[in-house]
C-alpha positions as CSV (number, residue, x, y, z in Angstrom):
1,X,0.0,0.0,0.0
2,X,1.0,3.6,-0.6
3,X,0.0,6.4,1.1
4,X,-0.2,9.8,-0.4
5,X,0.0,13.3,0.7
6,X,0.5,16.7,-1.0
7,X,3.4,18.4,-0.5
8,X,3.1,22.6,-1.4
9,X,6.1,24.8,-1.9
10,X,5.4,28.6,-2.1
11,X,7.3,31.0,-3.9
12,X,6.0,33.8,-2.4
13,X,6.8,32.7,1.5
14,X,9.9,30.8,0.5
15,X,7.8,27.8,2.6
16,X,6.7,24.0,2.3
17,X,3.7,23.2,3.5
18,X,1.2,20.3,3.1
19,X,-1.7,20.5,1.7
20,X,-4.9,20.0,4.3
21,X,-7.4,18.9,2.0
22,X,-5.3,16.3,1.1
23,X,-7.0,14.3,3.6
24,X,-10.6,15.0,2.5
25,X,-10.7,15.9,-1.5
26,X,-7.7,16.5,-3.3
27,X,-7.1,12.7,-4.5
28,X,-10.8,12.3,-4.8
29,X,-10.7,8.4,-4.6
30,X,-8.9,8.7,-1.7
31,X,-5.1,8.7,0.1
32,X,-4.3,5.4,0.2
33,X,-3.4,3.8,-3.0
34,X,-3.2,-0.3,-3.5
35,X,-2.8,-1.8,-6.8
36,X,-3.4,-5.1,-5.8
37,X,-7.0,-4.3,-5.0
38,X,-9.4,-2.6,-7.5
39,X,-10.2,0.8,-8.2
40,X,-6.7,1.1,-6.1
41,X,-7.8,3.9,-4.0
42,X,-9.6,4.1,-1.1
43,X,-9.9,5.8,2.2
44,X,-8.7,4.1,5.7
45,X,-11.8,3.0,7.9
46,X,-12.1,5.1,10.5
47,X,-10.8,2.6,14.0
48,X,-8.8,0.8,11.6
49,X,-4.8,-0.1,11.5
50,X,-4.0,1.7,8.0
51,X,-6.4,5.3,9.7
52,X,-3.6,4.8,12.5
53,X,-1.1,4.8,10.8
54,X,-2.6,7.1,8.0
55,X,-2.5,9.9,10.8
56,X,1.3,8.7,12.2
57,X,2.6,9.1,8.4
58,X,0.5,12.7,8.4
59,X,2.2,13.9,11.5
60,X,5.7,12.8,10.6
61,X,5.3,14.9,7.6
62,X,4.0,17.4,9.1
63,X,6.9,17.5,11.9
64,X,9.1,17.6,8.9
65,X,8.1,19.6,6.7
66,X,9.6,23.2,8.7
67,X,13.2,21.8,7.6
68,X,12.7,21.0,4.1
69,X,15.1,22.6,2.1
70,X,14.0,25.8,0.3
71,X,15.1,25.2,-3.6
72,X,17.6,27.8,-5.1
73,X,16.0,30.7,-6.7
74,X,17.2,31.4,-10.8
C-alpha cells in the first residue's frame, strides 16, 4: 500500500507546507493507493490499523516539513 500526501512549496513565502485537503478531496478516490485491489484507492476505515497509521505518516510529515530545504531561486 502507498499512502499519499501533498506536499506545497510557495514561492511567495519561500515555505513548504502540506496540503490540508489532502486528507478530504484532493485525491478524490482517496489517500491510500493499492494496486493489488481494485479501483486502487480508497480511504482508511475510520478505528482501523491503516487510519492509524494514515494519521502517524500525516504527523511525521507534518513534523518535517519546517526543515525542508527551500530550492535555489534562478
Amino acid at each position: 500500500m502507498q499512502y499519499h500526501y501533498m506536499l506545497m512549496y510557495d514561492d511567495a513565502t519561500k515555505m513548504w507546507s502540506i496540503d490540508n485537503d489532502t486528507l478530504r478531496s484532493v485525491l478524490t478516490d482517496g489517500t491510500i493507493y493499492d494496486k493489488n485491489v481494485f479501483p486502487g484507492w480508497s480511504w482508511p476505515e475510520e478505528g482501523s490499523p491503516e487510519e492509524e497509521l494514515d494519521w502517524e505518516l500525516y504527523q511525521v510529515l507534518q513534523s518535517i516539513v519546517s526543515i525542508i530545504p527551500v530550492p535555489q531561486e534562478a
